[in-house]
Structures are given as structure tokens and as C-alpha cells.
N, C-alpha and C positions, 0 to 999 in steps of 0.2 A: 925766813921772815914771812910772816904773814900776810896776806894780802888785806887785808884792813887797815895794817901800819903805811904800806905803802898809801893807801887811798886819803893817809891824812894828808899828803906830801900835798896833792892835789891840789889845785886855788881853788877859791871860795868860788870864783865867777864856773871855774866848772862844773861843780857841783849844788851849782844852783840850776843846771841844765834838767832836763823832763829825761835827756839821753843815759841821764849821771844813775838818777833813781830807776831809771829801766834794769842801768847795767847790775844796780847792789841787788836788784830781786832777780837777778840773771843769774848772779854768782850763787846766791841763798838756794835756788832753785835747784843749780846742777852741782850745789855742794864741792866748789873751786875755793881750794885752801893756798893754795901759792902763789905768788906769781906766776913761774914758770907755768904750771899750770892752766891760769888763765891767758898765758900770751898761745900754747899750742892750741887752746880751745877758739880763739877767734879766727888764728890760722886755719882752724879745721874745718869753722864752720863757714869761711871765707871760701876753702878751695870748694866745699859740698854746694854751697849755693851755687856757685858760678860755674859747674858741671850741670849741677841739676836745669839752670839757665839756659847753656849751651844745648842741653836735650829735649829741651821743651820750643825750640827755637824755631822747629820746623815743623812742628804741628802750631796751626792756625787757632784752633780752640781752646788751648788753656793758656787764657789771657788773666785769668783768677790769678792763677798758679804764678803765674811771672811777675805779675804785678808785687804778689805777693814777697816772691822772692827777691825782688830789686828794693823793696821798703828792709829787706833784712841785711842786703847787701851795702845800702845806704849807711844804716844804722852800725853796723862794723865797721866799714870807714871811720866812720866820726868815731868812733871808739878808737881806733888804733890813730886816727890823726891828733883827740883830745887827751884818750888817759893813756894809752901804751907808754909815751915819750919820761912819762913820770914814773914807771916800775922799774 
């Protein structure tokens, strides 16, 4: 099944979200045709942030870097707590 059939399942109210339309030019972008697809791809990119997190944790200066990486870890959360539950 396709992951576009799934994304109708979806409520309106979530897809009325800024997170919702991040995620469909997320998916266009890295060209994710499945479900299954897309649920190892937040896993993946869930476990790389929060390594890369953990490595960046003991140097003082790349506060860039971190900042950046906790707006991305943020944003996967809310993806697997709003659309995961519906694939």
C-alpha cells in the first residue's frame, strides 16, 4: 500500500499542522514509497540524531550543531506521536 493511501487515513486537524506539510516534502524529497519504508526512515534518522547529540555533547562549541539537531529530534517525535499511529 502506498504511503499516500495511508496519509488519507489521517485527520484533518493533523494535516492542517506546518509538521504535516514538512513531512509530505520530506517524503517527495527522499522519494519514501511505503509505509514500512517510512517508519525505518524516522527510526534511522531518530537513532543518527541522537548519536550525533550524544557526540557533540562534550565539546562546548558546537552549540549550532546541537541546537540544530534537537529542532530535528523534536520534529520526529511529533511525527511518530501524530502520523506513525495511523500507518
Amino acid at each position: 500500500m502506498k504511503l499516500s493511501d495511508h496519509f488519507k487515513r489521517i485527520p484533518e486537524h493533523v494535516k492542517q499542522t506546518q509538521e504535516f506539510r514538512t513531512l509530505r516534502e520530506l517524503v517527495r524529497q527522499k522519494k519514501i514509497g511505503t509505509a514500512t519504508q517510512f517508519v525505518k526512515y524516522v527510526q534511522s534518522e531518530m537513532e543518527t540524531c541522537k548519536n550525533s547529540l550524544k557526540s557533540l555533547c562534550n565539546v562546548s562549541t558546537n552549540n549550532r550543531k546541537r541546537v540544530e539537531l534537537s529542532k530535528e529530534i523534536s520534529f520526529l517525535k511529533t511525527i511518530q506521536e501524530k502520523v506513525l499511529p495511523y500507518l
